[in-house]
N, C-alpha and C positions, 0 to 999 in steps of 0.2 A: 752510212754503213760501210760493211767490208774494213779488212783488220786495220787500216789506216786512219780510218772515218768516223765523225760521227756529228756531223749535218747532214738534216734531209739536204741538203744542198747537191750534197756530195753523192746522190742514190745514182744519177745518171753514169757516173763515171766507175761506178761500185762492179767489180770482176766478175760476179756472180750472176748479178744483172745481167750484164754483159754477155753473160756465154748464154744464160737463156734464151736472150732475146735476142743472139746472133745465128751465122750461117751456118754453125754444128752442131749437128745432131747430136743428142744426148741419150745412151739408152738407159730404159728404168731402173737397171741395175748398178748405175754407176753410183760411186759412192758423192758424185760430185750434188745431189739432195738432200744427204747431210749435212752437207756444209753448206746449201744456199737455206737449206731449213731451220736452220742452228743461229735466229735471232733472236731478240727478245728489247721489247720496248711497250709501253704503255700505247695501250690504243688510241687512236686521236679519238677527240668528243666533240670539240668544239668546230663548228664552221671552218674557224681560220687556220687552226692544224689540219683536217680536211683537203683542204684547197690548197696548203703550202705541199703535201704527201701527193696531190693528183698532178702537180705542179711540176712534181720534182721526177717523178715518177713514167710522167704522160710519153716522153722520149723513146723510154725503154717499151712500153706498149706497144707504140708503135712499131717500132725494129721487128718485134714480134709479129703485128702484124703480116706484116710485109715479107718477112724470113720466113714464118710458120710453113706457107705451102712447101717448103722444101725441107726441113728440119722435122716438123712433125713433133713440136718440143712441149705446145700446149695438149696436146693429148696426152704425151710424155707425164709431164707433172700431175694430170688428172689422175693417170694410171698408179701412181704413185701414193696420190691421196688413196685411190678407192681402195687400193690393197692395203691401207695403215687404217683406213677403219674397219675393217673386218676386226681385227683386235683389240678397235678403240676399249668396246665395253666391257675388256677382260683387265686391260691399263686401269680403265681407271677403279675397278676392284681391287687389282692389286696396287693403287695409285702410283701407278707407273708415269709419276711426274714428266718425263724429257719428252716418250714417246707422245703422251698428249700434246705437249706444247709446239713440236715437231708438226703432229699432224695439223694444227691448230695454223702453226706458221703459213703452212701448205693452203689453206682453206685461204686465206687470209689474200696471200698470192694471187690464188685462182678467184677471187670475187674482186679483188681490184682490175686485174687483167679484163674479166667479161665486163665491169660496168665499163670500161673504154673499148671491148669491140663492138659490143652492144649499139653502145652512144655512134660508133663511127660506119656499121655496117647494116645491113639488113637481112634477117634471122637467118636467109637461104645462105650469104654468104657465113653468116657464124655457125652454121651447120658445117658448111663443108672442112669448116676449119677444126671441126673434131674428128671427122673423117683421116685427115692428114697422116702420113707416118712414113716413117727413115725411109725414103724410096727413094727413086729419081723424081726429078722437080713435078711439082704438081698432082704425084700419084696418091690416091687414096685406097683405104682398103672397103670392099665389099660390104663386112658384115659391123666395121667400127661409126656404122652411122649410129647406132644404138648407145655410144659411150656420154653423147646428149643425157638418155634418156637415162642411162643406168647412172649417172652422178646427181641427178634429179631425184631419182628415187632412191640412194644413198644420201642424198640431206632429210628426205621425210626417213626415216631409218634415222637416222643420227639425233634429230628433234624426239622421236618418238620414244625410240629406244634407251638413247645411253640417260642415264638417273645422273639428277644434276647434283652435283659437286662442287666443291670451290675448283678444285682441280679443272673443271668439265663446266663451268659457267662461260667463258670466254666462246671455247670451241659450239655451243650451244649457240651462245646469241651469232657468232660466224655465218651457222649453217640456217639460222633464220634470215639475218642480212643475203646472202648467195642468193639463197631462191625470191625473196624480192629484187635483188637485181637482175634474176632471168627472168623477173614479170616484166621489169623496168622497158622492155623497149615501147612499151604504150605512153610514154613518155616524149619520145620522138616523133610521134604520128600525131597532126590537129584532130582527123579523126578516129574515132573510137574504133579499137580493134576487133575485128568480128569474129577474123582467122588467123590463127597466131601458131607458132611451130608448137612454143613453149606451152599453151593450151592444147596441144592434141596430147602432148604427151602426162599432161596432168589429169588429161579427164578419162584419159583410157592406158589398155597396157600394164605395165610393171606399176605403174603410181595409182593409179585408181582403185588396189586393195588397203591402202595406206590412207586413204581420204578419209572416215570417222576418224580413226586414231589421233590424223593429224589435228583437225577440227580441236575435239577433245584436248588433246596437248596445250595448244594453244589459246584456249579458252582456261587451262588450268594456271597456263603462266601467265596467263592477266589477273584470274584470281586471289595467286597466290606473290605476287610483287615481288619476288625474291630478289632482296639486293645482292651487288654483285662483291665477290671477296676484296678485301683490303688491299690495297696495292702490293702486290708479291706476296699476299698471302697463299695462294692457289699454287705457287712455283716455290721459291725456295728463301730463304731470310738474306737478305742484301746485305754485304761487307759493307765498311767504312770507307775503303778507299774506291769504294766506285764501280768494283766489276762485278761483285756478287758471286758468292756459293755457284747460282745457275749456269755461269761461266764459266768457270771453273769447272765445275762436271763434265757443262756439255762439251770443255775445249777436249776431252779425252776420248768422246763420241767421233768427232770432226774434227781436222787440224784447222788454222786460218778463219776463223769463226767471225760473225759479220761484230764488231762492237757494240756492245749494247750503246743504246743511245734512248735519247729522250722525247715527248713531246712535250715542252713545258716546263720540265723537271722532271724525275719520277718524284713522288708522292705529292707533288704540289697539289695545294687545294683544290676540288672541283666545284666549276658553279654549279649549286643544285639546285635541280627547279623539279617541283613536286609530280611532273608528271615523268621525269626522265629519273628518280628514284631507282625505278626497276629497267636496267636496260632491253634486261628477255624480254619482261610486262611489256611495255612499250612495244619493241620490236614483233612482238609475236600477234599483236593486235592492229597495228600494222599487216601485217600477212595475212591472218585473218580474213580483215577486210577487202584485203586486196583481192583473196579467193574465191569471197561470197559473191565479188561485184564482178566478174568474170561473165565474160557472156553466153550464152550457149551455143553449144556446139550444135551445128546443121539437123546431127543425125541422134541430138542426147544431150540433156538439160543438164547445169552446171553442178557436179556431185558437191561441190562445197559446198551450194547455195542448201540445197537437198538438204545438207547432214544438218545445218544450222535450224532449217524451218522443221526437223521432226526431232530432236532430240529430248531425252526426257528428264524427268526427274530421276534421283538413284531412288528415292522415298517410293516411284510407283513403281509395282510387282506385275501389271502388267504386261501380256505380249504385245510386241512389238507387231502390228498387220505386215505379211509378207510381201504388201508393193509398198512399201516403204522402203528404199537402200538407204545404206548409210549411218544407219540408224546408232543411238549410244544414248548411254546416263551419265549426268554430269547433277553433283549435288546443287541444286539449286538457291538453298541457302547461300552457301557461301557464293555462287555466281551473284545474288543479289546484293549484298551487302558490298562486293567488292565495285558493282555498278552503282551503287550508293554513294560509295568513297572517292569515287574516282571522274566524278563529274565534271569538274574543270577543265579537262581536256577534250577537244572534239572529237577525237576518236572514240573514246569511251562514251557521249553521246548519242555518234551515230553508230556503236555498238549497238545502246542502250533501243535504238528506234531500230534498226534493222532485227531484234530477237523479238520485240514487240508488236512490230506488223507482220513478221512472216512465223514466226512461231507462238502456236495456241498454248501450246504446253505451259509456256515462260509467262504468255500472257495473264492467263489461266490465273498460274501460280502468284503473279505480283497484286495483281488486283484482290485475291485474299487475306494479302498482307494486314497485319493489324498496325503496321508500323510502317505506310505509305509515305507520313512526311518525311523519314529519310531517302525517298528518292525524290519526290515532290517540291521538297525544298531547293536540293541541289539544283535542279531544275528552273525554278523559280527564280533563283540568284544568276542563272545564266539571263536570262530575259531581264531582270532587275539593271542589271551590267550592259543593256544593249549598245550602248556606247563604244564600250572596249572589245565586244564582240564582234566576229565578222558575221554577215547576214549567215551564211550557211550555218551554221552554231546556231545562232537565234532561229531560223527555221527547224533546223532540228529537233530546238528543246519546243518548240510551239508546237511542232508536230504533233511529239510524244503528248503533252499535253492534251490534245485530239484527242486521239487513241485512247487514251485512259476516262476523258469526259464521255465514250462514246458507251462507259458502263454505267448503269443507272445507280447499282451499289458505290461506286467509285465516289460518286454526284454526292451520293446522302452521308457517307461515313466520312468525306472532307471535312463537315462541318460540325463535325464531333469532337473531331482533335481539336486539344485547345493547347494552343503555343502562346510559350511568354519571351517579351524580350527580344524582338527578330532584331538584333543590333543591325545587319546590313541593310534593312529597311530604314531612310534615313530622314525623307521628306515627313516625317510625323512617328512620335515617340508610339508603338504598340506594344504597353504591359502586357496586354492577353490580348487575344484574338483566335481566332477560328483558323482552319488551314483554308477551309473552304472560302472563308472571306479576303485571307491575303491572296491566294491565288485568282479571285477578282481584283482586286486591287493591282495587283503584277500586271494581271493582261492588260487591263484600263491603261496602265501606265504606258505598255506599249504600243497599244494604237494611238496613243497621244503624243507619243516619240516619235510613229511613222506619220502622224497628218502634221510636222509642224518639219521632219527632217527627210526621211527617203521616201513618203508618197508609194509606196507599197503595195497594191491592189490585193496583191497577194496576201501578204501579213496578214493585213486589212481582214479579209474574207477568213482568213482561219482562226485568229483572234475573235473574233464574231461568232463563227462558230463552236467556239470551246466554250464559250458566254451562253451561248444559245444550249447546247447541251446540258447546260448545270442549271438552269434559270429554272425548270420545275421542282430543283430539289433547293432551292436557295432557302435556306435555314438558318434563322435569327443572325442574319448578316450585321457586322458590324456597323456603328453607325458613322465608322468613317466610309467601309466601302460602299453601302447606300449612298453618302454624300457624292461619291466619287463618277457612280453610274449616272445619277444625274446629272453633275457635270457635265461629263461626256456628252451626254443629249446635249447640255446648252453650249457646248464646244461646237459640236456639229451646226445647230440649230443659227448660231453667229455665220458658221461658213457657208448654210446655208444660203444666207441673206445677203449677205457680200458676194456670193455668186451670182445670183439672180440679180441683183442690183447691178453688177460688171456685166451681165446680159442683156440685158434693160435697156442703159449707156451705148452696147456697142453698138445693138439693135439700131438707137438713136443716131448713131454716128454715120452706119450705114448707108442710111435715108440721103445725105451729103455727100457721103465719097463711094465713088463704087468701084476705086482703084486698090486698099488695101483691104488685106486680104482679113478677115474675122478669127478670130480665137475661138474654138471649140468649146463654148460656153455651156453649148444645147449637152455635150459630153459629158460635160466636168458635174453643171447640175444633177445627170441622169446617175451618176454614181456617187455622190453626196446623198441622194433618195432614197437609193437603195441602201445607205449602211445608216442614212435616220431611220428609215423602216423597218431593217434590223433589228435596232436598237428599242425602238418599242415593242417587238414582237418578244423581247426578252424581258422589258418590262410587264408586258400583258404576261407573259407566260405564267410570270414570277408574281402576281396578282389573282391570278386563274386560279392554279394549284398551290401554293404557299402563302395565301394571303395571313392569315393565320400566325403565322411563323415570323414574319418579316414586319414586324413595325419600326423601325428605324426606315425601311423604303416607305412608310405610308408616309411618315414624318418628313423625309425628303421632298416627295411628290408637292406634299401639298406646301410644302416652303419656297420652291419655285415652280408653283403652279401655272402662273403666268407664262412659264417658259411653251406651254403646251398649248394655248389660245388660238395660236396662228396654222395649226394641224387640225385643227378640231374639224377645219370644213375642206381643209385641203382633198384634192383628188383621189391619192396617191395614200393618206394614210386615213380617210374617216371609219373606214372600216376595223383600223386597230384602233384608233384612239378611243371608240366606243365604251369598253371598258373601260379604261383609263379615265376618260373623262366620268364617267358613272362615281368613279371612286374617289376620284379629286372632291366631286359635286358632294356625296354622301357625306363625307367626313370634314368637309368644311360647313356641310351644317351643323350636323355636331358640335364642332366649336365655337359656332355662331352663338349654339343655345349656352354653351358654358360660358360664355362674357368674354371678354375681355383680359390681358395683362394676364395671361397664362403663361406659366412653368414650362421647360422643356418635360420635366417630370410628368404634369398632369396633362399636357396635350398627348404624350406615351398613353396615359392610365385611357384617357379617353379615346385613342385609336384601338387600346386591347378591346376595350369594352364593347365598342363598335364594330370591330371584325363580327361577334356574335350575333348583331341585330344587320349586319347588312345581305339581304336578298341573295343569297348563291344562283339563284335559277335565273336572275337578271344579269350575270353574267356572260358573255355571248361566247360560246367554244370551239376554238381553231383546233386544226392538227397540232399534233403534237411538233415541238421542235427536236427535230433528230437531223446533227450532219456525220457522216462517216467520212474518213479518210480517204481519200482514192489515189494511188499511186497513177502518178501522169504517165500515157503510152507508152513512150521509151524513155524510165526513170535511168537507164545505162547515159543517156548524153550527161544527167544531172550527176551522178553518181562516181561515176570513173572518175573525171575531172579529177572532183573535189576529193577522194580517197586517195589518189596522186596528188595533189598536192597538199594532205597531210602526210603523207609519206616524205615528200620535199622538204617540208618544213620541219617534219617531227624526226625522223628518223636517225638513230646512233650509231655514228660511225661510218654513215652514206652520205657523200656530197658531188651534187650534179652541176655545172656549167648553166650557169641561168640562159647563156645563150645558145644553150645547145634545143633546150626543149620548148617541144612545139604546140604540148597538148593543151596549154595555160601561159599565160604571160605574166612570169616572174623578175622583178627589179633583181640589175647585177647587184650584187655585194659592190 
């Protein structure tokens, strides 16, 4: 940049720069913000534009740093922004082209500058650095500790208020970027922040009337994906020789105007990848999240968290109860469909799972739905894909999953829907099927992913549970996913035996050496037990209450009947197998009496026929299986992490020093 320039290369040695980030003072009124505001280039996107702009840029920060206490130059510029947005939302009415782009420059500035004092200070000293002003060295003014808080709640203002525009899409997605980087210093800390400057002033004060609004906004721009304008569409039509109409203008605003310059090229191709379509979308779901997952304040629970878990439908006419704060209507149609759409990305996931555990409303409303397998599905293809996913994704969507099995309507109307064609299901052609029967088939697949690859207890147990959940509504299941749950059993049932037999051996080996140390056999069996015992409680379940319904599993059962022999007097399961065995026993005499050299067809005809004559009272009746979700003690260690580092990973136009942070351990570039 700067009239000579025009490589990032060249930013450290740029005039402009310079006088910012040097020993003199600048006051607000000098015209010299014109001309450091009077650029214009294509925003970086990519990591490696990112890094070459922090790269080039990091020098000048610094000087500022180090100058600031005596210059007073970063409050300087702030003051400059705040007073050019009071007008913002009249510009871009009357699309007052420069003056946005000006103030936009300005934003741009000030969220580079804080993500490096941010990164290099600690919040007390980046406080005092807004304090600062034209005095003698070191002095601060009394009442400018507030210029924190008042640029804080001039970005929720700026999100809320000004109506997005081509004009007004950049300076938008800016002022989402800004206030995720004054969350960012949890970034820097291994642990989680409890007390944070940047949290006092979001949850009370000047920002805390703005908390619905803001919620709401940014649940509207995840909604609504609004891509961003055409490369200089929003500013003004590019010349051929290079400097463009905007140049031109603005050189009659400013003398000495910094050269436009490029990242890349301008209009060069962008990569686009489907979740970074919408920059706001993204960015503002991002925030978002990063809002909800905030921790509470000593003296007053997180208003983010609040606005998200009571919001409502625009469709209910109801009052709002007066100890609800925060409160607002967001149409909920289109919130769901857009959670529908946008499933690929973790974020939208663990969107998807935080409106579903903590809000009854949303709950409420999805589960109604007549047209579940489009969220169901998306879902299902996340868990399908466990390979390419990181665990946190795969817990997520298993989560959600839970959550939804823990409604007994959810259970019975799965298995209604009938889908043709799941092309991404690939291990066996399914023309038709049931929703309710692939999404058995999904989860079989994944605890059969985790007993052969990451050993999972966890998985384990919640897969298990979403199984157990559905098992009294299981409805003429297909007869591939019948084939599949018994499987499973004789999956187990093998690791079973090779356990026990590795226990046996080492027991044996013991007796000889009493110098090496044993393998935890007695462990490994004692939780192999408990998910074969599982596993039949969801077959009894599904025999108990659905016998009726399900002949493809009667047809399973008694095809590897044999698999079940070895349980029948065991300890640990005679008491489930009871049933089981009763039904094996019933229905292979049946077939006995029909002879020989039978049909898949007529062993069917002959299991419908026999559901009718077989004894219901001779059935033995357990409780019911019911598992509910429970969010572990302090889901904040789980949760922060992981919503920082899709921030890390996801975020447009933000790039952090892998070695700077401390809260995750991220590979340099």
């Amino acid at each position: 940049m700067g009239s000579n320039s025009s490589r990032i290369g060249d930013l450290p040695k740029n005039e402009y720069l310079k006088k910012l980030s040097g020993t003199e003072s600048v006051s607000e009124n000098d015209p010299f913000w014109n001309q450091l505001l009077s650029f214009s280039f294509p925003a970086p996107t990519s990591s490696t534009e990112l890094k070459l702009l922090e790269e080039a840029t990091i020098s000048v920060c610094r000087s500022l740093v180090e100058n600031n206490p005596r210059t007073g130059n970063l409050g300087a510029l702030i003051k400059v922004f705040l007073s050019r947005t009071k007008e913002l939302k009249l510009s871009a009415e009357c699309q007052n082209h420069i003056f946005i782009w000006q103030t936009h420059n300005a934003l741009f500035i000030i969220c580079c500058l804080l993500k490096v004092f941010i990164c290099e200070m600690s919040e007390e000293e980046l406080q005092l650095h807004f304090t600062y002003e034209e005095k003698s060295p070191g002095s601060y003014s009394s009442d400018s500790e507030d210029l924190l808080e008042e640029l804080l709640c001039c970005l929720m203002q700026l999100i809320t208020d000004i109506p997005l525009l081509d004009i007004t899409y950049e300076i938008s997605v800016e002022a989402v970027s800004t206030m995720v980087v004054f969350l960012s210093c949890q970034l820097f800390h291994k642990e989680v922040l409890r007390q944070s400057i940047s949290h006092k002033y979001l949850m009370r004060g000047q920002c805390l009337p703005y908390t619905s609004k803001l919620v709401k906004t940014l649940l509207y721009n995840f909604i609504r994906q609004e891509k961003p304008p055409p490369p200089g569409a929003h500013l003004f039509p590019q010349q051929s020789d290079g400097g463009g109409l905007l140049y031109g203008l603005a050189s009659g605003v400013a003398t000495g105007l910094w050269t436009v310059f490029t990242l890349g090229g301008v209009g060069s191709k962008a990569t686009s990848t489907p979740e970074l379509s919408s920059p706001l979308g993204n960015q503002s779901l991002l925030l978002l999240l990063v809002l909800a997952n905030l921790t509470d304040a000593a003296d007053a629970p997180n208003p983010y968290r609040q606005a998200i878990m009571s919001f409502k439908n625009t469709q209910d006419s109801s009052p709002f109860p007066s100890s609800i704060p925060h409160a607002f209507q967001i149409n909920f149609n289109s919130l769901y469909t857009a959670l529908c759409e946008q499933q690929t990305s973790d974020q939208a996931t663990l969107l998807l799972y935080t409106l579903l555990h903590q809000n009854s409303n949303i709950r409420t409303y999805m589960l109604a739905r007549t047209d579940m397998e489009n969220l169901v599905l998306p879902i299902l293809e996340i868990l399908y894909h466990v390979e390419e996913r990181n665990s946190h994704h795969v817990y997520m969507a298993l989560i959600i999953l839970l959550i939804l099995t823990e409604d007994d309507g959810f259970n019975r109307s799965i298995h209604e829907v009938i889908l043709k064609n799941i092309t991404w299901y690939s291990e066996r052609v399914l023309t038709e099927i049931s929703l309710g029967s692939l999404l058995i088939l999904v989860v079989i697949r994944t605890i059969q992913y985790n007993m052969t690859r990451t050993r999972d207890k966890y998985l384990h147990t919640n897969c298990l549970a979403a199984l157990a959940n559905m098992s009294a509504q299981f409805r003429s299941l297909h007869q591939y996913a019948a084939q599949r749950i018994i499987s499973l059993f004789s999956l187990l049932s093998k690791k079973h035996n090779k356990v026990l037999e590795q226990a046996t051996q080492s027991l044996r080996g013991s007796l000889s050496s009493n110098d090496v140390p044993l393998p935890d056999y007695a462990q490994d069996l004692n939780v192999i037990e408990e998910v074969i015992r599982m596993m039949l409680e969801i077959i009894n379940s599904c025999l108990t209450n659905s016998l009726h319904h399900n002949p493809n599993l009667v047809y399973a059962l008694l095809y590897k009947r044999d698999l079940f022999e070895q349980f029948r007097t065991h300890p640990s399961f005679q008491d489930i197998m009871q049933n089981i065995d009763l039904v094996i026993t019933f229905f292979s005499s049946k077939l006995l009496q029909a002879g020989a050299e039978l049909s898949v067809e007529r062993v069917l005809e002959i299991i419908k026929q026999g559901v009718v004559a077989l004894p219901k009272d001779r059935l033995k009746k357990f409780p019911e299986l019911k598992f509910k979700y429970v969010e572990e003690e302090q889901p904040e260690e789980f949760f922060i992490p992981y919503v920082w580092s899709l921030v890390y990973n996801s975020a447009v136009g933000l790039y952090w020093n892998p070695q700077d942070i401390q809260l995750f351990t991220m590979d340099s570039d």
